[in-house]
C-alpha positions in Angstrom: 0.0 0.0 0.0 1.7 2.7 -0.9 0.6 6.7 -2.2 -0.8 10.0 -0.8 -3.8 10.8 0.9 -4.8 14.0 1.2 -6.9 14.7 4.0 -9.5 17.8 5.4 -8.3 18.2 9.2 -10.8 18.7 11.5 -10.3 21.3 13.9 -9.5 19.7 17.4 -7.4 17.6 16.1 -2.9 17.2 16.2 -1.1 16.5 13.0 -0.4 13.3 14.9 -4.0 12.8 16.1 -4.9 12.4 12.3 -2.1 10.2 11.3 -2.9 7.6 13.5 -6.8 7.8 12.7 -5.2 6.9 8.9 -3.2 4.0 10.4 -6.2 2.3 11.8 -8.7 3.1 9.0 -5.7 1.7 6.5 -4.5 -0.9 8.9 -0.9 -0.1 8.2 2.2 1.5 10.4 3.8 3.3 7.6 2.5 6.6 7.3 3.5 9.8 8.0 2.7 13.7 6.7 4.3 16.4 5.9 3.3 20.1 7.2 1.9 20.2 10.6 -1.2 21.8 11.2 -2.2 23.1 14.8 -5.0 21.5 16.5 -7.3 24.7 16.1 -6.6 25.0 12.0 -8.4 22.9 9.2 -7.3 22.0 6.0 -5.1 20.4 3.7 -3.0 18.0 4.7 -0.9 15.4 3.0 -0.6 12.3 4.2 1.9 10.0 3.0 1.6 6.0 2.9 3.9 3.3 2.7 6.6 4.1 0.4 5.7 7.9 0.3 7.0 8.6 3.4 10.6 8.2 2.1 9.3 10.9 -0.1 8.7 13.8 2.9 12.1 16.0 1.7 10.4 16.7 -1.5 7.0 17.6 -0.4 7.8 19.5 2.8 9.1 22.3 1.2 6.1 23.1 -0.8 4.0 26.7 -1.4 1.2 26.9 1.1 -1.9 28.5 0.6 -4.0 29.8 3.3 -7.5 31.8 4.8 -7.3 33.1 7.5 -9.9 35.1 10.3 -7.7 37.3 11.9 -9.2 39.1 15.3 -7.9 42.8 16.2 -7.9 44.6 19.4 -5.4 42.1 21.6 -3.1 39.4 21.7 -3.1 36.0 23.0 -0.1 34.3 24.6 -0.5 31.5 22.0 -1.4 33.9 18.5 -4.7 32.3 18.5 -7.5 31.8 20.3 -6.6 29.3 22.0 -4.4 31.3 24.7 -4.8 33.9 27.3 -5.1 37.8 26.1 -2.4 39.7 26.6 -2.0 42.6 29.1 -0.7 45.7 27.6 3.0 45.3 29.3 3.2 42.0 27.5 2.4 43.3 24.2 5.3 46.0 23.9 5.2 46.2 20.4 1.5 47.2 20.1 0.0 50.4 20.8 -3.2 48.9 21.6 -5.9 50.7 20.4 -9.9 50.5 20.6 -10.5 47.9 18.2 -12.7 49.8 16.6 -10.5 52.3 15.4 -8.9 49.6 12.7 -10.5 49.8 9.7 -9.8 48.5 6.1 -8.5 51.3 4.4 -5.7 51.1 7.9 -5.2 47.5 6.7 -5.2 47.3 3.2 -2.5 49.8 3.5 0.5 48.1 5.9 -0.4 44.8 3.5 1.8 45.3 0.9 4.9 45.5 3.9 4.8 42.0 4.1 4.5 40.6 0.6 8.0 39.2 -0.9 10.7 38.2 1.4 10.2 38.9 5.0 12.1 37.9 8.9 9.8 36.5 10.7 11.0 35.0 14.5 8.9 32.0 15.0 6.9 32.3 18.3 7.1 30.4 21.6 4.1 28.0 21.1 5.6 26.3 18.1 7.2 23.2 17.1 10.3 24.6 16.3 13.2 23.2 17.7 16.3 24.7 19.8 18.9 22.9 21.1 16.9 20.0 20.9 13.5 21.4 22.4 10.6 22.1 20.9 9.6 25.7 21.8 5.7 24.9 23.2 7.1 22.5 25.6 9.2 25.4 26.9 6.1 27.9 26.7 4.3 25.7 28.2 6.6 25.9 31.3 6.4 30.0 31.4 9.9 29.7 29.5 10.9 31.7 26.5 13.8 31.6 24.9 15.8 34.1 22.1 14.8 33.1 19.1 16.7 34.0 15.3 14.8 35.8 12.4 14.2 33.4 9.6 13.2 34.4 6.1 10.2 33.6 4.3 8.3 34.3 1.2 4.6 35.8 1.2 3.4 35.0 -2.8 0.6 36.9 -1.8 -1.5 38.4 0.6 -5.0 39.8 0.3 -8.2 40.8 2.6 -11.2 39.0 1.6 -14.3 41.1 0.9 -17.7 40.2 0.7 -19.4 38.3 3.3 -16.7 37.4 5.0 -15.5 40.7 5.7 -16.4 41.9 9.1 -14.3 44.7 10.3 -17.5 45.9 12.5 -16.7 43.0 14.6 -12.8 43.8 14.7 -12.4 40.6 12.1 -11.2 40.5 8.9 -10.6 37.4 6.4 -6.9 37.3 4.6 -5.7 34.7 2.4 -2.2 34.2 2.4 -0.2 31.8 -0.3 3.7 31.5 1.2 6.6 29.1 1.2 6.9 26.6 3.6 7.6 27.1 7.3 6.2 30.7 7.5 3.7 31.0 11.0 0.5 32.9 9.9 0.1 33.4 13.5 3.1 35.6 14.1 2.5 37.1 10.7 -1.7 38.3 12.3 0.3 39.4 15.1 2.5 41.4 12.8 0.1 42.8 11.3 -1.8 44.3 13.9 1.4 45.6 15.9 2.2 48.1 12.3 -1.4 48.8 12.4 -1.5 49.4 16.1 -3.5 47.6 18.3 -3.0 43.4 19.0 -3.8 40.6 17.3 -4.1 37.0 17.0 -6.0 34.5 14.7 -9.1 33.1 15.1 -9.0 30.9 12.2 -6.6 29.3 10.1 -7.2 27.2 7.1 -4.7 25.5 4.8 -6.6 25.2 1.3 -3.6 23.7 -0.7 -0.1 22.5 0.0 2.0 22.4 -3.0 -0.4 21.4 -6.5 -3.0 19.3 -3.7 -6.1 21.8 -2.9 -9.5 20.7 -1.0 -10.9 19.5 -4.0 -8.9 16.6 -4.0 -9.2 16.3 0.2 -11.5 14.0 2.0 -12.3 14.1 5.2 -12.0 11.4 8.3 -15.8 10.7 8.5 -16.2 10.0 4.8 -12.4 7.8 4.6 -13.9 5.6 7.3 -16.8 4.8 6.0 -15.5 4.1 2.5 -15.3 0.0 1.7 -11.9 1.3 0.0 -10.6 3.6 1.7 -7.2 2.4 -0.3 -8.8 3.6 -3.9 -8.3 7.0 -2.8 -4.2 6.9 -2.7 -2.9 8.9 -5.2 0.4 7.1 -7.1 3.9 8.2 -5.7 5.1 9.7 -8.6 2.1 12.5 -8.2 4.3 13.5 -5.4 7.1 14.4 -7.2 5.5 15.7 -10.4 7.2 18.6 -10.3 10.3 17.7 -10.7 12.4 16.8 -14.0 12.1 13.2 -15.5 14.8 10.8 -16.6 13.9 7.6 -18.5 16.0 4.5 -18.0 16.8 1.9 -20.2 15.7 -2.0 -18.5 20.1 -2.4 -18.1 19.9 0.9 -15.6 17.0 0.2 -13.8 18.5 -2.8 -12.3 22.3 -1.0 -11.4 19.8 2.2 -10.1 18.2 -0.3 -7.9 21.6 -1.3 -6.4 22.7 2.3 -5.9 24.5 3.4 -9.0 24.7 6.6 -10.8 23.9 7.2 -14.5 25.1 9.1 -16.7 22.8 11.9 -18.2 23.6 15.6 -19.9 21.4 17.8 -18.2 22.4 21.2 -19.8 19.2 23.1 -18.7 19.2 21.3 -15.3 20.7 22.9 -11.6 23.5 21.0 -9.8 21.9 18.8 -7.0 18.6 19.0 -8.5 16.7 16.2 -7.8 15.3 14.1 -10.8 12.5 11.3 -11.3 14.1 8.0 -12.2 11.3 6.2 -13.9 11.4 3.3 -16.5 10.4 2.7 -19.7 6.8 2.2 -18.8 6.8 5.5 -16.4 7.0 4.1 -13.5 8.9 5.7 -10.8 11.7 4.0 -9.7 14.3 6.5 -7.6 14.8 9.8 -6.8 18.2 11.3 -7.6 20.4 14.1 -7.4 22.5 15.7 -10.8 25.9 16.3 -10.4 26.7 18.7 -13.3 30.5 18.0 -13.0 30.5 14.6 -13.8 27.2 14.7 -15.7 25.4 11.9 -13.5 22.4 11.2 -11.4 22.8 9.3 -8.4 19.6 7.7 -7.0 19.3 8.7 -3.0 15.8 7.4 -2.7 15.3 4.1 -4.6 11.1 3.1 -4.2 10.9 0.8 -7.4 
């Protein structure tokens, strides 16, 4: 059994909650995911089964797209609403204001500030890792720790008008598409601190990782009561779509298999790009790496 699920998270549920629902409803060990979702957030996520799970480094790194209900007038000690408000001392960075006073004009203005490449410092409740530690164990304890700036890319950023605009209520909609590893939650907080008043999210969905969207999601209710649940894995080499394709002969299947390079003249093609090894057929039998110098590709991840 081997492929990728993708999956509709419920809200109340961990990243690791869901995987082992998948487990039991599959009745296999091997499978993992790839972009964590808080427990409060819904959405996308991609599940990865049997095989696929060797094929994590390639997926986890994928564009994000996101909607977002952000709430203004105070922060929470978690970004969401989850946590505790914020007292004024605790908030340095915001001049908190009557939440009234924000209005779209206010908003639509500071947006463009955070489209492109941007520092964010990834907050306390996370599951960031320093010196071994994930950071909302430590918040969890009343600890916080210094924490570096990391750069990410906001694609794009926009309020959402309509009905689900509802600044009278001190909430607006935002949808978000941004590389990998950027925290909408810091970036709500951000937001409202250049505005000037708090801010934290009230909801956070993920409506596509990489090329999967909802449309192609199903949720934990309908997977289990599906007679074949199985049908719904999509094949492995959907995963890695995106990258470029190199057909072997029969002769270099079998030496791939065993760990050998091939050679192959990639002009238009980066060093240590990674490549689809398929056969003649188009099945997908490695993932490798081109090493312009020598003008080979060495198979790291061999599936067929």
């Amino acid at each position: 059994m081997d492929g990728l699920l993708i999956v509709d998270k419920p809200t109340g549920l961990t990243s690791h909650d869901v995987v082992a629902r998948v487990r039991r409803i599959l009745k296999t060990r091997r499978v993992g995911h790839t972009g964590t979702l808080d427990p409060f957030a819904t959405g996308v996520m991609v599940i990865l089964v049997g095989k696929a799970t060797r094929l994590a480094q390639f997926l986890d790194k994928d564009v994000k797209e996101y909607e977002a209900a952000v709430h203004f007038g105070f922060e929470t000690d978690t970004g969401d609403r989850t946590g505790s408000p914020k007292s004024q001392n605790e908030s340095p960075k915001s001049k908190v204001q009557s939440p009234k006073s924000v209005s779209i004009e206010e908003i639509e203005r500071v947006l463009p500030e955070f489209r492109g490449e941007i520092e964010q410092i990834p907050p306390m409740y996370s599951a960031k890792k320093i010196d071994g530690k994930k950071l909302y164990e430590l918040a969890r304890k009343g600890l916080e720790v210094e924490r570096k700036a990391v750069k990410i890319t906001i694609n794009e950023l926009e309020a959402l008008k309509g009905q689900e605009f509802r600044i009278s209520h001190s909430e607006i909609r935002i949808r978000i598409v941004c590389s990998a590893g950027t925290y909408i939650r810091t970036l709500a907080e951000d937001i409202g601190r250049v505005v000037g008043t708090g801010a934290h999210l009230l909801e956070l969905r993920r409506t596509r990782a990489g090329k999967f969207d909802l449309s192609s999601a199903v949720t934990l209710e309908k997977l289990e009561k599906l007679n074949d649940p199985e049908g719904l894995l999509i094949p492995l080499d959907a995963a890695v779509g995106h990258l470029p394709t190199m057909i072997l002969s029969e002769a270099r299947v079998i030496k791939t298999k065993s760990g050998l390079s091939t050679r192959y003249d990639g002009e238009k093609i980066a060093n240590d790009q990674a490549i689809q090894m398929v056969n003649e057929t188009g099945n997908l039998i490695a993932i490798g790496f081109y090493n312009r110098v020598e003008k080979v590709v060495h198979p790291k991840v061999v599936l067929g």
